[in-house]
PyMOL Python script that loads the backbone (N, CA, C, O; Angstrom):
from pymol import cmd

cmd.read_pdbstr("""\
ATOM      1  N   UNK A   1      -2.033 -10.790 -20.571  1.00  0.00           N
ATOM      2  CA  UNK A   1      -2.361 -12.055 -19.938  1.00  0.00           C
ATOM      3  C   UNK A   1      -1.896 -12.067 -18.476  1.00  0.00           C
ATOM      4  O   UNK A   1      -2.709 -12.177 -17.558  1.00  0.00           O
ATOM      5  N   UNK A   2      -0.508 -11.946 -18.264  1.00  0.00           N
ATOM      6  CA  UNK A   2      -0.365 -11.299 -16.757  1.00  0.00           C
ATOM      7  C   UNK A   2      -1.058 -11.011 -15.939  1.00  0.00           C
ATOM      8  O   UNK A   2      -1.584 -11.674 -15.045  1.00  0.00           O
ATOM      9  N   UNK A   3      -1.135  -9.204 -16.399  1.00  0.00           N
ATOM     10  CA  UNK A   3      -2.241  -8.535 -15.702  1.00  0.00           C
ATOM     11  C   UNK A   3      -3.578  -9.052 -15.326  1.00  0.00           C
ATOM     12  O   UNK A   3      -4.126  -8.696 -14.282  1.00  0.00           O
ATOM     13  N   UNK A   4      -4.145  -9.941 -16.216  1.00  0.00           N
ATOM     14  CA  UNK A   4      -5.511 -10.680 -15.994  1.00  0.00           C
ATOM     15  C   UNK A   4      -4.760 -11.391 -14.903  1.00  0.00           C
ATOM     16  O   UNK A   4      -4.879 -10.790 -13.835  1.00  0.00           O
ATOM     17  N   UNK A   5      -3.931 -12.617 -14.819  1.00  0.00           N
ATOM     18  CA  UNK A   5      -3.524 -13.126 -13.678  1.00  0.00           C
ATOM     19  C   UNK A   5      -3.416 -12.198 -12.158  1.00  0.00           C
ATOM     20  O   UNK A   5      -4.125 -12.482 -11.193  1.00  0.00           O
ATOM     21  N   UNK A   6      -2.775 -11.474 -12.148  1.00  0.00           N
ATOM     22  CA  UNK A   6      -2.234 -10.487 -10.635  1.00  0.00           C
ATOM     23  C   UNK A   6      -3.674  -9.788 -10.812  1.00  0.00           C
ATOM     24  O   UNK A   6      -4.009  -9.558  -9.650  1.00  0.00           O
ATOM     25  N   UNK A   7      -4.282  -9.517 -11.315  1.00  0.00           N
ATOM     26  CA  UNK A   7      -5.830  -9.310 -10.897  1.00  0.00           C
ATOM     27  C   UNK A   7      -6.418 -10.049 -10.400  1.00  0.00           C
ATOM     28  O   UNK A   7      -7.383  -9.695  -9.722  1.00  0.00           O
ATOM     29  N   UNK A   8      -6.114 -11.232 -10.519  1.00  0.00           N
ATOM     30  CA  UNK A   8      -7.372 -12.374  -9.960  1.00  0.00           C
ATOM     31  C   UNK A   8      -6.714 -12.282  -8.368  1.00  0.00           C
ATOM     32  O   UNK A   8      -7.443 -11.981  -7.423  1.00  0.00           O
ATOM     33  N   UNK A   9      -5.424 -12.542  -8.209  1.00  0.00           N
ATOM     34  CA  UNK A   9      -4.482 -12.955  -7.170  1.00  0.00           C
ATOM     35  C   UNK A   9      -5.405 -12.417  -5.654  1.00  0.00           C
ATOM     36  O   UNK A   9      -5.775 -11.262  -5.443  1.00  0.00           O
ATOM     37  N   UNK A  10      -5.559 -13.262  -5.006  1.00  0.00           N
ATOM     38  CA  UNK A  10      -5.744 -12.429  -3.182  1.00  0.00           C
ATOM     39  C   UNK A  10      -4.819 -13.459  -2.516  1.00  0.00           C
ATOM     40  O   UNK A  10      -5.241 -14.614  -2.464  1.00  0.00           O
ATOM     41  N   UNK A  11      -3.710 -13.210  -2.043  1.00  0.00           N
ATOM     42  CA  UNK A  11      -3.019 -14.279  -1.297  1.00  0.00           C
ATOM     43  C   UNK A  11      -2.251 -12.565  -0.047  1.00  0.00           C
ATOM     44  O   UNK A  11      -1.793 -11.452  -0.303  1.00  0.00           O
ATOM     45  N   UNK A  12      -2.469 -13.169   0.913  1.00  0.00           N
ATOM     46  CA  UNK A  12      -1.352 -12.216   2.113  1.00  0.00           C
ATOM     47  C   UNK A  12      -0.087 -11.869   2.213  1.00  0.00           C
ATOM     48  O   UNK A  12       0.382 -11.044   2.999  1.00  0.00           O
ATOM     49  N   UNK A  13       0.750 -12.811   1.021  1.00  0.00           N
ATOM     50  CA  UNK A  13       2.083 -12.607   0.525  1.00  0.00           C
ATOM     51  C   UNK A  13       2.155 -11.986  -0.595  1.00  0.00           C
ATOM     52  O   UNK A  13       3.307 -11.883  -1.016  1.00  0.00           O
ATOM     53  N   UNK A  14       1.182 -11.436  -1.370  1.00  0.00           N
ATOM     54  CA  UNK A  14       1.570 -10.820  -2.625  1.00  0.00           C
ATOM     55  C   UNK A  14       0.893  -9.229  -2.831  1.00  0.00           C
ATOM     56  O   UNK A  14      -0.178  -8.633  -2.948  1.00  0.00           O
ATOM     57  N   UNK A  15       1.723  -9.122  -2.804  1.00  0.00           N
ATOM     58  CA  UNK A  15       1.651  -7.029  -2.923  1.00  0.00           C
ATOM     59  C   UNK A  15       0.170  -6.901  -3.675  1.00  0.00           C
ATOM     60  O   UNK A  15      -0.350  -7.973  -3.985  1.00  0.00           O
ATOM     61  N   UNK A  16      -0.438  -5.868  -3.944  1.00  0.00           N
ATOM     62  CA  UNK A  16      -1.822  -5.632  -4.665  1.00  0.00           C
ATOM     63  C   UNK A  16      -1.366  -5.128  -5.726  1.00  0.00           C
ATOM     64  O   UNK A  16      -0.222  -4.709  -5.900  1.00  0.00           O
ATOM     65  N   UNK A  17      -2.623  -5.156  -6.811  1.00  0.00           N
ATOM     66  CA  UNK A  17      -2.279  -5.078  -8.021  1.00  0.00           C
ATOM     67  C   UNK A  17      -3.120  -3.921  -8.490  1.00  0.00           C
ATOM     68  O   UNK A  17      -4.279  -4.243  -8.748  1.00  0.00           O
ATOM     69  N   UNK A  18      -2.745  -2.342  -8.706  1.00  0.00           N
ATOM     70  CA  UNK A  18      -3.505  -1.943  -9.295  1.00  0.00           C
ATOM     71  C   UNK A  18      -3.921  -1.350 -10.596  1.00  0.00           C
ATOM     72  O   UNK A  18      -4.810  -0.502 -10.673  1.00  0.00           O
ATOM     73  N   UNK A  19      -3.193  -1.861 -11.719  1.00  0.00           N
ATOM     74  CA  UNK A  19      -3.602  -1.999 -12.669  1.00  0.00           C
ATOM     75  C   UNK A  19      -2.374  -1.805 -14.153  1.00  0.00           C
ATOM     76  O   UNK A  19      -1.161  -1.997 -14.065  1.00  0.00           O
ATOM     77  N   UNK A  20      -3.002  -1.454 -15.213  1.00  0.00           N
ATOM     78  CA  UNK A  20      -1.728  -1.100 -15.663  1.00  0.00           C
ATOM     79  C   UNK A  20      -1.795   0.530 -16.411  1.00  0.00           C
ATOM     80  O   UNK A  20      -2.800   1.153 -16.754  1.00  0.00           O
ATOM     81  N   UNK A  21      -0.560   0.872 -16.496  1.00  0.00           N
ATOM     82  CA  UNK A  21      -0.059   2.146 -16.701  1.00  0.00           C
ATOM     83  C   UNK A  21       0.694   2.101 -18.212  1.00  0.00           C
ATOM     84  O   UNK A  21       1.857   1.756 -18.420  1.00  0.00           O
ATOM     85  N   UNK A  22      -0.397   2.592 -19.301  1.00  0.00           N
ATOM     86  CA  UNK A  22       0.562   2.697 -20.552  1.00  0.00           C
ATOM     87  C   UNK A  22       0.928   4.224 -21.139  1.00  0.00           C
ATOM     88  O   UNK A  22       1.587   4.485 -22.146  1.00  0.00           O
ATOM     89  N   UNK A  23       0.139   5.384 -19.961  1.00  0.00           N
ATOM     90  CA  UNK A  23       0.635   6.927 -20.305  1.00  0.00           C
ATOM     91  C   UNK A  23       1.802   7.249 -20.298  1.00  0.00           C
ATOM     92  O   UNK A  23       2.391   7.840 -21.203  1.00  0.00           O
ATOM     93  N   UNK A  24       2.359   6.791 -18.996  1.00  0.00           N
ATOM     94  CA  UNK A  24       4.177   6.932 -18.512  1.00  0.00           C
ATOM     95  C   UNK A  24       5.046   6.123 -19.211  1.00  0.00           C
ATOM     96  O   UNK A  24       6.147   6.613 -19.459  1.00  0.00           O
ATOM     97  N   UNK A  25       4.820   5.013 -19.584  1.00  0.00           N
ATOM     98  CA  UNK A  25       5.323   3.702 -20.199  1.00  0.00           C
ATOM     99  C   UNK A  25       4.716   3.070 -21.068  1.00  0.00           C
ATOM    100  O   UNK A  25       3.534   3.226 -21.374  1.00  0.00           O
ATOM    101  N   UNK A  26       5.613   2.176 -21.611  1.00  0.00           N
ATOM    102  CA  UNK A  26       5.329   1.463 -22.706  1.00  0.00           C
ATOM    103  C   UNK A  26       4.038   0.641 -22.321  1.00  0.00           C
ATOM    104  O   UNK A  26       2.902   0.592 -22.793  1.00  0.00           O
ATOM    105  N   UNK A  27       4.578   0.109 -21.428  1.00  0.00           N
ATOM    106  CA  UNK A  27       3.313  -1.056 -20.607  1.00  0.00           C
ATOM    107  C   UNK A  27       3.957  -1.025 -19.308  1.00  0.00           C
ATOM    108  O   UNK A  27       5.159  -1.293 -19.303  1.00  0.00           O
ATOM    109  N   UNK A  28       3.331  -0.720 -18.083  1.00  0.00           N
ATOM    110  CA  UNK A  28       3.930  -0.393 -16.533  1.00  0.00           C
ATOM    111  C   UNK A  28       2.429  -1.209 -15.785  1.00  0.00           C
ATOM    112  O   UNK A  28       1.253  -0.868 -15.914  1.00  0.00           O
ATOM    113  N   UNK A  29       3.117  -2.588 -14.850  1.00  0.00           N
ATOM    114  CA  UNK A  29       1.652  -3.287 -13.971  1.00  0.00           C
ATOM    115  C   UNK A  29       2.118  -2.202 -13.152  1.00  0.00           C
ATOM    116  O   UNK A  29       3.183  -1.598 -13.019  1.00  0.00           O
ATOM    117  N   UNK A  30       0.960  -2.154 -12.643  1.00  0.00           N
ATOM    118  CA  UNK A  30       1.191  -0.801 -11.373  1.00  0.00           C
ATOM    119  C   UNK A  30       0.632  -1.591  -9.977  1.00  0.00           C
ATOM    120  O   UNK A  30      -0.545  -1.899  -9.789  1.00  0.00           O
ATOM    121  N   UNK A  31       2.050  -1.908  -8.805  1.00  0.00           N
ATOM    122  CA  UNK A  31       1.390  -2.788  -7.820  1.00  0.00           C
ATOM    123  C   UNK A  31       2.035  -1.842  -6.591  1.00  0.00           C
ATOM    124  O   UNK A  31       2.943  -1.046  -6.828  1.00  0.00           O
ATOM    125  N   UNK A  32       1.523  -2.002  -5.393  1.00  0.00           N
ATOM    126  CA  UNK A  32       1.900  -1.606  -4.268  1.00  0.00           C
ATOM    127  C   UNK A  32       3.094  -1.697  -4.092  1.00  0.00           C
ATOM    128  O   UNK A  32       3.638  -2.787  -4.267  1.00  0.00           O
ATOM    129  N   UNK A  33       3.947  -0.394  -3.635  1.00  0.00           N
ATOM    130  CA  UNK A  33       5.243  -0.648  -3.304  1.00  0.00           C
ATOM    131  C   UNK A  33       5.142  -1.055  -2.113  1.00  0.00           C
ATOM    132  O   UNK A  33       4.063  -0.965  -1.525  1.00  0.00           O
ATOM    133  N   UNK A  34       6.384  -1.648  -1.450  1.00  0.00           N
ATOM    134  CA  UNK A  34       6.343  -2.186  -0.040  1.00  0.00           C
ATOM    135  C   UNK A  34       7.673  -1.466   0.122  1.00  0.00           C
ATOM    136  O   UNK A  34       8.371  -1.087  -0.819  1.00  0.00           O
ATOM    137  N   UNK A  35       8.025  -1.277   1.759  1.00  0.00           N
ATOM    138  CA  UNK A  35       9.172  -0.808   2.667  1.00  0.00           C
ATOM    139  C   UNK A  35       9.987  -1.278   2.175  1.00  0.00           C
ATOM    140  O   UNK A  35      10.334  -0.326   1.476  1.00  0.00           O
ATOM    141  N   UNK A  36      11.025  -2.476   1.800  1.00  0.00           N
ATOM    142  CA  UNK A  36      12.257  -2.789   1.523  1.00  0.00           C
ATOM    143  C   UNK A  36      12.671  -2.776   0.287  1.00  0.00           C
ATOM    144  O   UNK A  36      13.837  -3.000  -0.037  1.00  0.00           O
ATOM    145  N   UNK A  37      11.405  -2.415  -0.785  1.00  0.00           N
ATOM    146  CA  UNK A  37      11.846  -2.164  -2.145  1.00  0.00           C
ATOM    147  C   UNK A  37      11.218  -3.494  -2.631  1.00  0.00           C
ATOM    148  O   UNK A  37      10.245  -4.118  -2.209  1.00  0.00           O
ATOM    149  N   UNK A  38      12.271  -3.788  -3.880  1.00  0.00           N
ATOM    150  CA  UNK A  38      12.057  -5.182  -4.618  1.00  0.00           C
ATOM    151  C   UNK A  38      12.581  -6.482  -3.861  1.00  0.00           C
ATOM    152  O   UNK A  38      13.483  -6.545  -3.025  1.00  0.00           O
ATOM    153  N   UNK A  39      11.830  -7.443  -4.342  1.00  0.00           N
ATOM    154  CA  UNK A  39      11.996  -8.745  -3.381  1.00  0.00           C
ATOM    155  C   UNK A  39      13.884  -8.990  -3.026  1.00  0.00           C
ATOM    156  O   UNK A  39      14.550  -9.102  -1.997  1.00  0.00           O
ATOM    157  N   UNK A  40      14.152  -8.986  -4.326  1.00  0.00           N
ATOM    158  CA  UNK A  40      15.757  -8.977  -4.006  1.00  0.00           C
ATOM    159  C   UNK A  40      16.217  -7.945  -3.426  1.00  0.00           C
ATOM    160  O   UNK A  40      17.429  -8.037  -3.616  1.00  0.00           O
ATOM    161  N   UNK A  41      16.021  -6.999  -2.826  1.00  0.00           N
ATOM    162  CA  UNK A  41      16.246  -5.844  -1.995  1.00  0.00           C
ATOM    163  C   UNK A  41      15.820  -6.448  -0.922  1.00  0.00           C
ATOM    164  O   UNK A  41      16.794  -6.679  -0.206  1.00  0.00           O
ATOM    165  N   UNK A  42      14.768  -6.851  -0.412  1.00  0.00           N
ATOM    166  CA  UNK A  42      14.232  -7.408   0.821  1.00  0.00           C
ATOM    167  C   UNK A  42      15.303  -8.340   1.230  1.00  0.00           C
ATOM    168  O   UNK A  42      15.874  -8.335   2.321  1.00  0.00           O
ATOM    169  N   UNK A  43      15.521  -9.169   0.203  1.00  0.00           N
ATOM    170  CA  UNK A  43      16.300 -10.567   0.710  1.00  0.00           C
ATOM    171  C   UNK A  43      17.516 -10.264   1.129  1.00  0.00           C
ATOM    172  O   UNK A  43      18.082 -10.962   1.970  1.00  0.00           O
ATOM    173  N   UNK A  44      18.042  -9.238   0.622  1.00  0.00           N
ATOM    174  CA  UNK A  44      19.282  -9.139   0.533  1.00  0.00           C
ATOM    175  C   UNK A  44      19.330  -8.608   2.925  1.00  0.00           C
ATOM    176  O   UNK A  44      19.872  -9.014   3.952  1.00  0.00           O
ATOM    177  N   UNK A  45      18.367  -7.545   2.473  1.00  0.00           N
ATOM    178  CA  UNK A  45      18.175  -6.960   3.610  1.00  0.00           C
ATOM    179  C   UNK A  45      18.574  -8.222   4.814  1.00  0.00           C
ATOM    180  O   UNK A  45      19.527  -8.509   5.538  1.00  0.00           O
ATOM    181  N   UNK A  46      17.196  -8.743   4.506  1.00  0.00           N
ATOM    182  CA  UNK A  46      16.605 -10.140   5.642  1.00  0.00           C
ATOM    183  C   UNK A  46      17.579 -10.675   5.747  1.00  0.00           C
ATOM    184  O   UNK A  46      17.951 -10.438   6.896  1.00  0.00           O
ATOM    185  N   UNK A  47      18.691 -11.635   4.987  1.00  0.00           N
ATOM    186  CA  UNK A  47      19.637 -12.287   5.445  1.00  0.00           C
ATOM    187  C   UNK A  47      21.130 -11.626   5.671  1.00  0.00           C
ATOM    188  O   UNK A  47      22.098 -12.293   6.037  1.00  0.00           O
ATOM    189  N   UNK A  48      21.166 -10.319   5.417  1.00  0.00           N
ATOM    190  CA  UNK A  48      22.294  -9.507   5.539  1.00  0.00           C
ATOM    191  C   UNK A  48      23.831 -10.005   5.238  1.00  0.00           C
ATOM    192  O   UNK A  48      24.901  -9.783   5.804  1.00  0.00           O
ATOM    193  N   UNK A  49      23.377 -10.936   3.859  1.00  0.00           N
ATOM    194  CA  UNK A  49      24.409 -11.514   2.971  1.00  0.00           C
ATOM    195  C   UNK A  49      24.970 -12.651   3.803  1.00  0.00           C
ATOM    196  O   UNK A  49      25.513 -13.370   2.965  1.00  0.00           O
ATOM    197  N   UNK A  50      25.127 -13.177   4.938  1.00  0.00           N
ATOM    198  CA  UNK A  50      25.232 -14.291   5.688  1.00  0.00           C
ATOM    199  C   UNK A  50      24.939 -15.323   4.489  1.00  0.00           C
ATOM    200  O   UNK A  50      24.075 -15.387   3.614  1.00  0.00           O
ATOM    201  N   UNK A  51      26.394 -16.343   4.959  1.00  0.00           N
ATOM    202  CA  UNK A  51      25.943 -17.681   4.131  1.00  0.00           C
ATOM    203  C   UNK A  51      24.622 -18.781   5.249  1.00  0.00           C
ATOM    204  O   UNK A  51      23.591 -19.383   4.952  1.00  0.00           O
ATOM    205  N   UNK A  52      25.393 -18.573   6.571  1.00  0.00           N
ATOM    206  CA  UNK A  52      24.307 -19.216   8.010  1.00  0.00           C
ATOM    207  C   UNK A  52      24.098 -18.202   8.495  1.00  0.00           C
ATOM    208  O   UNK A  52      24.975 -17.435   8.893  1.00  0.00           O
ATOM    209  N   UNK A  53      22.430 -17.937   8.576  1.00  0.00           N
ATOM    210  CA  UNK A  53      22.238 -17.036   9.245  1.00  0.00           C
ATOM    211  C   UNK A  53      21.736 -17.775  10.662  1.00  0.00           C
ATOM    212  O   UNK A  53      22.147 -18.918  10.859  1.00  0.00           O
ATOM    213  N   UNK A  54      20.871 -17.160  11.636  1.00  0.00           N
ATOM    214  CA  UNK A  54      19.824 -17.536  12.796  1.00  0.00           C
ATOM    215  C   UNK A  54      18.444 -17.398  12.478  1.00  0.00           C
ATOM    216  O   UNK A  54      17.886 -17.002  11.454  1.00  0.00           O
ATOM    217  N   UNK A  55      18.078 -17.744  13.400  1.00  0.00           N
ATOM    218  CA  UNK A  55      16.163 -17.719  12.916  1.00  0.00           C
ATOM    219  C   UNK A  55      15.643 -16.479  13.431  1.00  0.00           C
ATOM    220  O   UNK A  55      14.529 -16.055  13.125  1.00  0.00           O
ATOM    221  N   UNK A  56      16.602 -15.774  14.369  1.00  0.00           N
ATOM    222  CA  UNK A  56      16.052 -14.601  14.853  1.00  0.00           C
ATOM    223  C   UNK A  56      17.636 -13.679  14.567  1.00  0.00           C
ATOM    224  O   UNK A  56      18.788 -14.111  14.623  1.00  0.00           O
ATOM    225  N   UNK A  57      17.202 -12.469  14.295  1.00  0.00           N
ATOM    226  CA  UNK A  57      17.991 -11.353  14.167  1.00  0.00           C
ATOM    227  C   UNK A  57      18.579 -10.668  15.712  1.00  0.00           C
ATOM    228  O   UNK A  57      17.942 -10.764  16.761  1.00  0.00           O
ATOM    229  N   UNK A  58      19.603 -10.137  15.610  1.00  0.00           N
ATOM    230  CA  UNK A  58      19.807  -9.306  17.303  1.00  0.00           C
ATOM    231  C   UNK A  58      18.407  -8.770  17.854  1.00  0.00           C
ATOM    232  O   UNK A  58      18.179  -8.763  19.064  1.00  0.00           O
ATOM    233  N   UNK A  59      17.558  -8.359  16.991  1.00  0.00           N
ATOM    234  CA  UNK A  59      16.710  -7.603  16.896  1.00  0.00           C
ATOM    235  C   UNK A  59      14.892  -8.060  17.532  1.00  0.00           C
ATOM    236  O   UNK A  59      13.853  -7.464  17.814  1.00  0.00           O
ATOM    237  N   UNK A  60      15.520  -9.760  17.489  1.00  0.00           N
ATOM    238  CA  UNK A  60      14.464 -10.595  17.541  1.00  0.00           C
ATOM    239  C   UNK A  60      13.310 -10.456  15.907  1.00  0.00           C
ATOM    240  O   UNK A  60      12.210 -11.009  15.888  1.00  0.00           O
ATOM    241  N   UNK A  61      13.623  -9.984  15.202  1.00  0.00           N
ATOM    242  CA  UNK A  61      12.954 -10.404  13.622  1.00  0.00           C
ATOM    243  C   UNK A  61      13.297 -11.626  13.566  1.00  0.00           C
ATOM    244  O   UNK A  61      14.488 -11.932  13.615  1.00  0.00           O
ATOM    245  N   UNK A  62      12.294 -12.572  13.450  1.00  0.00           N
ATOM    246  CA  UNK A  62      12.258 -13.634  12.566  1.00  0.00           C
ATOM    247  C   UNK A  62      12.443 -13.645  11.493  1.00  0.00           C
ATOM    248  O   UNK A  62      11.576 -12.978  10.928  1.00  0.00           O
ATOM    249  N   UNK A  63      13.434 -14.233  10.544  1.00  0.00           N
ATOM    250  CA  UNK A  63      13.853 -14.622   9.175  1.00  0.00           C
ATOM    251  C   UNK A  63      13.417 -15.527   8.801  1.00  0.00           C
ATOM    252  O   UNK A  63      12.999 -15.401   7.650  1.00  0.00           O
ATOM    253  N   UNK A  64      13.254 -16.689   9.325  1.00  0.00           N
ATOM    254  CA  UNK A  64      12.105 -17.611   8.933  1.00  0.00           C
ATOM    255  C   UNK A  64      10.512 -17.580   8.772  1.00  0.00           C
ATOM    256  O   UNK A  64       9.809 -18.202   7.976  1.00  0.00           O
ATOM    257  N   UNK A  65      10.247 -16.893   9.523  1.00  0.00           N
ATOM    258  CA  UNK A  65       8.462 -16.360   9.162  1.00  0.00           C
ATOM    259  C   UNK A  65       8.754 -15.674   7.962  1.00  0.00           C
ATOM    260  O   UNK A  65       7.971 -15.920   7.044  1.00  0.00           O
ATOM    261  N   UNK A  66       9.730 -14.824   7.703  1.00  0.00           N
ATOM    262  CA  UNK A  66       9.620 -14.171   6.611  1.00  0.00           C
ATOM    263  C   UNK A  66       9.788 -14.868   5.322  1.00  0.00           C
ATOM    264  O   UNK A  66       9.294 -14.576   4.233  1.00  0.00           O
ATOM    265  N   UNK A  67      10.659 -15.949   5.673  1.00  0.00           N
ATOM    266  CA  UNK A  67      11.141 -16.210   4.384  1.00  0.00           C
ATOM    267  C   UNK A  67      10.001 -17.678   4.050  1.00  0.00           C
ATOM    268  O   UNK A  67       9.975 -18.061   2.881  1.00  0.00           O
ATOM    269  N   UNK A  68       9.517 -18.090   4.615  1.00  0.00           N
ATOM    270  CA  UNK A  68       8.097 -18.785   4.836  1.00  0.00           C
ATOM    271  C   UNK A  68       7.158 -17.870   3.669  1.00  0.00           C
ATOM    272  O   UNK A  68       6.774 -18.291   2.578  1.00  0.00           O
ATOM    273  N   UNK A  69       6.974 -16.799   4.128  1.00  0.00           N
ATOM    274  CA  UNK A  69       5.662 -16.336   4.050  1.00  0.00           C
ATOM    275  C   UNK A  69       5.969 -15.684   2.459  1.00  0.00           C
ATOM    276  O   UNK A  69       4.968 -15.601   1.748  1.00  0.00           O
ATOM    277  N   UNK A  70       7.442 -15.164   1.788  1.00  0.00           N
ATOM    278  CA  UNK A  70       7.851 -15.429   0.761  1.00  0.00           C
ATOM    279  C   UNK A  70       7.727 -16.584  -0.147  1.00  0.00           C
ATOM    280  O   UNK A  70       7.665 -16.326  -1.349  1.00  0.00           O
ATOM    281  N   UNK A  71       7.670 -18.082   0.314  1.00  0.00           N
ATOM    282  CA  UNK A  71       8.121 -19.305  -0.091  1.00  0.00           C
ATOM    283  C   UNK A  71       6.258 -19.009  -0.296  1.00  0.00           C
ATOM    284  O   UNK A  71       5.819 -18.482  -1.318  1.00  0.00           O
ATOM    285  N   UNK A  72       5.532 -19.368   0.633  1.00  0.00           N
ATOM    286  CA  UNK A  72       3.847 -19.285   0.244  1.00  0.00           C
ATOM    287  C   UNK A  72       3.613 -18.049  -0.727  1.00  0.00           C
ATOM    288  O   UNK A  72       2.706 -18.397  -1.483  1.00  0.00           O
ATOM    289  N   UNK A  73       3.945 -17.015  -0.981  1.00  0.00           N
ATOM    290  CA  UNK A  73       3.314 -16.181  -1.823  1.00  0.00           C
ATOM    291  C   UNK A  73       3.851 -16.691  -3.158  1.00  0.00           C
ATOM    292  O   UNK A  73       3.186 -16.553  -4.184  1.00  0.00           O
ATOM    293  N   UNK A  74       5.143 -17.324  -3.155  1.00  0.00           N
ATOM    294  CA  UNK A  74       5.641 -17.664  -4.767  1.00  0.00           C
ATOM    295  C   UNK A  74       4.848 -18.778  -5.230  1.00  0.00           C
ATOM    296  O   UNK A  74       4.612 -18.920  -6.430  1.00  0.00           O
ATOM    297  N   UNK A  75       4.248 -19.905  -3.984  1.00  0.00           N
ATOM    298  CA  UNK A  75       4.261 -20.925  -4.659  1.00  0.00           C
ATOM    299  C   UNK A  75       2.589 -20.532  -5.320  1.00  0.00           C
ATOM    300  O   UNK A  75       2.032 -21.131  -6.240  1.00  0.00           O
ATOM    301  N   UNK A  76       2.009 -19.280  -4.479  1.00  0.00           N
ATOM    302  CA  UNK A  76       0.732 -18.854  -5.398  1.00  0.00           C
ATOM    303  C   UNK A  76       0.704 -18.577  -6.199  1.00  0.00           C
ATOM    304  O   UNK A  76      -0.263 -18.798  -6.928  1.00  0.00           O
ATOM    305  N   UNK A  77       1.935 -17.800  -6.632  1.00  0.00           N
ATOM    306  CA  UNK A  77       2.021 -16.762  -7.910  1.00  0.00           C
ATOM    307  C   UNK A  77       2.406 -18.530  -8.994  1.00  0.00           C
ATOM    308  O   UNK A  77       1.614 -18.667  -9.926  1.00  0.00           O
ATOM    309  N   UNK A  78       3.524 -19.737  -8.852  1.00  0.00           N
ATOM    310  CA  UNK A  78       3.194 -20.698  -9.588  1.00  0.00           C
ATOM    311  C   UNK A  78       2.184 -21.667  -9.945  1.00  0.00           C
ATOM    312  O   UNK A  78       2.056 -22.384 -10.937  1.00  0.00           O
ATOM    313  N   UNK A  79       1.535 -21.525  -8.951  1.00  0.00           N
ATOM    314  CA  UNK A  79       0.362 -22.326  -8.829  1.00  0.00           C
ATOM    315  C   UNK A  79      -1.234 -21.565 -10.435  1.00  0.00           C
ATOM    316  O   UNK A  79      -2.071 -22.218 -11.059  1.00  0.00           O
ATOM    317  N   UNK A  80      -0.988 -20.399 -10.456  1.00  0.00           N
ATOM    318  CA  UNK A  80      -1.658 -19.654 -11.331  1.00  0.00           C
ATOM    319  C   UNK A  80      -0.924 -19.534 -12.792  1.00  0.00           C
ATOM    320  O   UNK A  80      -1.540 -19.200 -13.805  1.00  0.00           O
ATOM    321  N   UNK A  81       0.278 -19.806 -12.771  1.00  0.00           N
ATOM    322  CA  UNK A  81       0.727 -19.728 -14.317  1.00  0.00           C
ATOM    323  C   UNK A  81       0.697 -21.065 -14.949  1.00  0.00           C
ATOM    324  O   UNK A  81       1.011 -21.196 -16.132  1.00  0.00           O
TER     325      UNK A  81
END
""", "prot")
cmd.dss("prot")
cmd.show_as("cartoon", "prot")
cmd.util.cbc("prot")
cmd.orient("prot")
């Protein structure tokens, strides 16, 4: 049932979905990895454990676009269950 869901999905915040994998595994969704790993890997990254962070990094990265554009991809992924 999932998988039918993250198949339908096209939103710019949510990784692609390509299908599922039951040769290697029991049951494996098979989706695009991204650069920072898993979302909690990302987050951890993005706010660099800071309780206050800034809106921009030394670096000038925005943490708020990011964490925006996180907040819109979840509320797609609830909006479908």
């Amino acid at each position: 049932r999932r998988a039918v869901m993250w198949r339908r999905l096209s939103h710019p915040n949510i990784t692609l979905f390509y299908g599922i994998d039951t040769r290697h595994f029991e049951l494996a969704m098979m989706r695009k990895c991204m650069p920072h790993g898993y979302i909690n890997e990302f987050l951890k990254w993005l706010i660099g454990f800071r309780v206050v962070m800034a809106a921009t990094d030394s670096n000038g990265y925005d943490r708020t676009a990011q964490l925006l554009d996180i907040a819109h991809g979840l509320e797609c992924l609830h909006s479908e269950t």
